[in-house]
N, C-alpha and C positions, 0 to 999 in steps of 0.2 A: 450304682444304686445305694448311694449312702442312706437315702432315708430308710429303706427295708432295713438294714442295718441297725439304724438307731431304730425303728419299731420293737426288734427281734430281741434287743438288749432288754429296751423295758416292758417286754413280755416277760422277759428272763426275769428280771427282775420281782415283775409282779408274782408270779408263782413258785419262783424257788423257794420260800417258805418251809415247806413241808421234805424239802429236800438238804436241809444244811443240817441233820443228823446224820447225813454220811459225805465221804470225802469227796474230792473232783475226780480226785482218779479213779473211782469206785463209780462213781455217778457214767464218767466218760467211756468207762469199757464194758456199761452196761448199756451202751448207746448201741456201739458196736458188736453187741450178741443183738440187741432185737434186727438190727441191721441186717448182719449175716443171715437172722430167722428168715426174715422179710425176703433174702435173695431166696431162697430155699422155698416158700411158700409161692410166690411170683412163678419159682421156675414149675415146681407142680403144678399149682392153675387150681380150676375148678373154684369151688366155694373155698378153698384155700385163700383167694384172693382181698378175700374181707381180713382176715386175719395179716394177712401183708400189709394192706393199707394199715391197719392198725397198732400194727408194729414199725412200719416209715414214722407214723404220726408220734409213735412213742420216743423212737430214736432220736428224731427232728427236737422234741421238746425235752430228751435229757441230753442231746447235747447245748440247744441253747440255757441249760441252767446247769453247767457245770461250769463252765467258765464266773458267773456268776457268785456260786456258792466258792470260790479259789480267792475272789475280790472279798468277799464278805466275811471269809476267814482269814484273811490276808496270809492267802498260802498260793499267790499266782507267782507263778516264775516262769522262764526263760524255758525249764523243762515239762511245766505241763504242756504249755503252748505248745510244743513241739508234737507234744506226745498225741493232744487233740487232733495237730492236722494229722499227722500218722494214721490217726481212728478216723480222721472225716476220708479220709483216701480210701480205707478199707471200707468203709460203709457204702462209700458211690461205688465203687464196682463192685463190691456185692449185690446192691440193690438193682442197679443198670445191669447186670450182664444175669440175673436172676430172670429178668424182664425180657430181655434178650434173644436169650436164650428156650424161654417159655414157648407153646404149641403156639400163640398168634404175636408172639414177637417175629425177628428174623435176624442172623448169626453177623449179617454182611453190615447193616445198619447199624447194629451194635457199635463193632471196630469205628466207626464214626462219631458215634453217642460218645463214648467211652470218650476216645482220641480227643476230644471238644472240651469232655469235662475235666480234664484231667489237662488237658491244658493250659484252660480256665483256673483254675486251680493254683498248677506252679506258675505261671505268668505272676498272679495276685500277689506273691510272697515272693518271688523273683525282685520283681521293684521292690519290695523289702532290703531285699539282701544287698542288693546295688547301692542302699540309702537313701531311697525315695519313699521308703512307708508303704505301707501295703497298699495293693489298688483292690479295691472294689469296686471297679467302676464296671459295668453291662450289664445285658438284661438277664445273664446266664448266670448270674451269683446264686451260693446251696440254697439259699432262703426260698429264693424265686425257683428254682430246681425239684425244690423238695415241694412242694405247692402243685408245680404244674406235674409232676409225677401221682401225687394222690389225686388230682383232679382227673387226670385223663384212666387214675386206675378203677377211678369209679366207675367212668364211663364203659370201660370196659367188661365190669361187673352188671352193671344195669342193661348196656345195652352193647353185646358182643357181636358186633356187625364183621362180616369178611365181605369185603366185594373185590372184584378182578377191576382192576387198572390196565387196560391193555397189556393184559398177561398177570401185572405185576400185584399181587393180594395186598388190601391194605383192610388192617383192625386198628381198633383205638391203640394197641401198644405198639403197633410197626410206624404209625400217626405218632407219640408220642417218642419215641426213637428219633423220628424223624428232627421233631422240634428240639431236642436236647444236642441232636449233631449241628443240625444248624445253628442255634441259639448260642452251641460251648465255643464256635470254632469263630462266630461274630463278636464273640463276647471277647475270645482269646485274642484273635486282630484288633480289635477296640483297645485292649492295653495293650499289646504290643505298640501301636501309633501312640497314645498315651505316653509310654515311656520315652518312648527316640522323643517326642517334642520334651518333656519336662528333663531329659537329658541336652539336651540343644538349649535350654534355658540359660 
C-alpha cells in the first residue's frame, strides 16, 4: 500500500505546521502516552470510548508528523527511526490488547490480532535489514490499521450490538479483532512471499 503511504506523508506534511516548535522526539512519545491512554480507555469501556477513539485519532496524527518535523529540522537519523518503531510497537498493543481485552472484546482473538500485527510489522523492516528496503506492501499496513480501528470503534459506540453466533458472541470489537488477525497474518504472508521472490531475483 505505497500510496496510503505517500497520502500519509503529505498529510504529514500538510499540518505539521503548528508542530515544528517542538522536537520529534518530544512530538513521538507523546504519540505513545495518548496511545497507552487510548488502551486504558478501550479497556474501561462505556462513554470512555469516545475519548479512545479520540486519542487513537491524536496518536495516529502525531506520530504521522514527527517524522516530518525531524526532515524539516533536518534532525532525522538512524536513532529516531528506531526509536519511532519502538513507540509504534508500544502504541499497537496498547491500543489492540486495550480493545481486547475490553467487556465486548475477547482475550483468545486478541493473541491473533496482536500475533498479525506485529508481525506485519517486523516482516516490513525485516526486508529492510536483509537490504531489500522496507516493504509496505498489504492491506494491514498502521495507516490502514489505525482507520479501520476508529471506524469499527465508532460503530461500537453508536451501535453496540452482541448477537450469539452459534454459541460464539460477536460485537463490533470481537468483528474488528477479527479483521486485524486476519488482515495482519495476510498482510504478513503477502511479504514473507514478497521477499523469497525479490531474494530469488
Amino acid at each position: 500500500m505505497a500510496d496510503t503511504k505517500r497520502r500519509g506523508e503529505n498529510f504529514a506534511e500538510a499540518v505539521s505546521g503548528p508542530f515544528m516548535r517542538f522536537s520529534p522526539n518530544s512530538i513521538s512519545v507523546s504519540s505513545l502516552i495518548l496511545a497507552l491512554a487510548a488502551g486504558l480507555f478501550f479497556y474501561i469501556g462505556n462513554y470512555y470510548l469516545v475519548i479512545a477513539v479520540l486519542f487513537v485519532a491524536l496518536s495516529a496524527l502525531f506520530d504521522a508528523v514527527d517524522g516530518q518535523v525531524a526532515r524539516a529540522k533536518n534532525l532525522a537519523s538512524k536513532r529516531g527511526d528506531y526509536i519511532d518503531h519502538v513507540i509504534d510497537r508500544y502504541s499497537d498493543i496498547a491500543i489492540i490488547t486495550g480493545i481486547g481485552l475490553s467487556h465486548p472484546g475477547n482475550a483468545v482473538i486478541l493473541a491473533f490480532a496482536l500475533s498479525g500485527v506485529l508481525l506485519t510489522s517486523y516482516l516490513g523492516t525485516q526486508a529492510q535489514a536483509i537490504g531489500l528496503g522496507r516493504d509496505y506492501e498489504g492491506i494491514m499496513g498502521r495507516a490502514n490499521r489505525l482507520i479501520i480501528i476508529i471506524l469499527f470503534s465508532i460503530v461500537q459506540i453508536i451501535l453496540p450490538f452482541s448477537y450469539s453466533l452459534y454459541g460464539f458472541p460477536v460485537t463490533p470489537f470481537i468483528l474488528l479483532l477479527l479483521v486485524l488477525a486476519v488482515g495482519g497474518h495476510l498482510t504478513a504472508l503477502r511479504r514473507i512471499s514478497r521477499t523469497f521472490r525479490r531474494l530469488n531475483q
